[in-house]
C-alpha positions in Angstrom: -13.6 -21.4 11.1 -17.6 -19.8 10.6 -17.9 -18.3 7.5 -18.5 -14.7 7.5 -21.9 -13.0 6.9 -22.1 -10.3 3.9 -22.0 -7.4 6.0 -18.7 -8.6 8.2 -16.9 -8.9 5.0 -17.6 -5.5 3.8 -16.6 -4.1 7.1 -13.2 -5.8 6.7 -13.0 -4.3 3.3 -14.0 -0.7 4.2 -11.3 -0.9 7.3 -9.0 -1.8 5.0 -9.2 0.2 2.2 -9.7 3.4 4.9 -6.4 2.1 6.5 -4.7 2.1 2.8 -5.8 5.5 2.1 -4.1 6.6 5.2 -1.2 5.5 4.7 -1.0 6.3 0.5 0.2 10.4 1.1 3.4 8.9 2.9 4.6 6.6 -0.1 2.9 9.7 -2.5 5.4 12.2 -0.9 8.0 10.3 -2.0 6.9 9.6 -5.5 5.3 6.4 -5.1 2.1 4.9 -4.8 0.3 2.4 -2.6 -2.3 0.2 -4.3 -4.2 -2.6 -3.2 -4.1 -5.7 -5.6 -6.4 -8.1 -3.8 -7.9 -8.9 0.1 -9.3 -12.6 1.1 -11.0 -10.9 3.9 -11.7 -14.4 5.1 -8.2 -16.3 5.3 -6.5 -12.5 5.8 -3.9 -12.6 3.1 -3.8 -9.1 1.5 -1.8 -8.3 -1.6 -0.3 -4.6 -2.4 1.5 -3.3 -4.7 4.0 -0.1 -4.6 4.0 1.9 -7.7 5.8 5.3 -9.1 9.0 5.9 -7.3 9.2 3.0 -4.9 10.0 0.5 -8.2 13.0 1.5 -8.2 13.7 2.7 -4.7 16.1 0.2 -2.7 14.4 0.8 0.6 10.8 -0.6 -0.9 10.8 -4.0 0.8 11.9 -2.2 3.8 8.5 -0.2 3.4 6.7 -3.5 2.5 7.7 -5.0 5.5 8.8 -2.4 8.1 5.6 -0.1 7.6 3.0 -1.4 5.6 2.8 -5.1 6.5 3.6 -3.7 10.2 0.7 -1.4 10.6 -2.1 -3.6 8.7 -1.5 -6.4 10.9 -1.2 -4.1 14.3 -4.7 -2.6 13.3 -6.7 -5.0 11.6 -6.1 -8.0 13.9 -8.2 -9.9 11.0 -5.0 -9.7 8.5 -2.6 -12.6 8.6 -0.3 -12.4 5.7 1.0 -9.1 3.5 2.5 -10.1 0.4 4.0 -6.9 -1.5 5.9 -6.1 -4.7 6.5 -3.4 -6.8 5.4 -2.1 -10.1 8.0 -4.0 -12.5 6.2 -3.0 -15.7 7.3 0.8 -15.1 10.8 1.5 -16.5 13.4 1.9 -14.3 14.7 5.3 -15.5 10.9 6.9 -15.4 10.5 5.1 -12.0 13.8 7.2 -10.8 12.5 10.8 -12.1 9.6 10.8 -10.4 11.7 11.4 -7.0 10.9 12.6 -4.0 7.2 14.5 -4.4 6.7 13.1 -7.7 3.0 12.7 -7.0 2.0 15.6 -4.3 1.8 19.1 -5.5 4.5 21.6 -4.1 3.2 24.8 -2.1 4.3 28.0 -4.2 3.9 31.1 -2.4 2.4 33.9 -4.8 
């Protein structure tokens, strides 16, 4: 496999980090977080992490693999392997009353 030059490897990077931020305000509506832990933009493993709500949410793998893992390898054909967790050093009871919104700010009419 040719090594990458400098400036294909921070294309990968931006893309990916672009792609992230899209997808962060779904997982944020529902308490959570999305956070990127590490990216071998050579070998195309990617690590993220789910924070906030999802650490305790019983559909978070489901979001791991169903949606996240899903749409980095449909759009960044570079990207081989997701690996995922969740934030285990948040306590489980703090995790659960952030809820749905925990993180977005809620519209108040005057």
């Amino acid at each position: 496999m040719p090594e990458l030059s400098d400036q294909e490897r921070a294309s990968r990077l931006r893309a990916l980090n672009a792609l992230l931020e899209l997808m962060r305000p779904a997982v944020q509506a529902d308490g959570g977080d999305l956070v990127l832990v590490r990216a071998d933009v050579e070998t195309g493993v990617v690590e993220v992490q789910l924070q906030g709500a999802c650490s305790s949410c019983a559909i978070s793998s489901d979001t791991l693999q169903g949606g996240v893992t899903r749409i980095l390898t449909d759009r960044l054909p570079w990207v081989t392997e997701v690996l995922g967790g969740v934030d285990d050093e948040i306590d489980v009871e703090d995790s659960m009353s952030l809820g749905v919104g925990g993180y977005v700010p809620r519209y108040r009419p005057l």
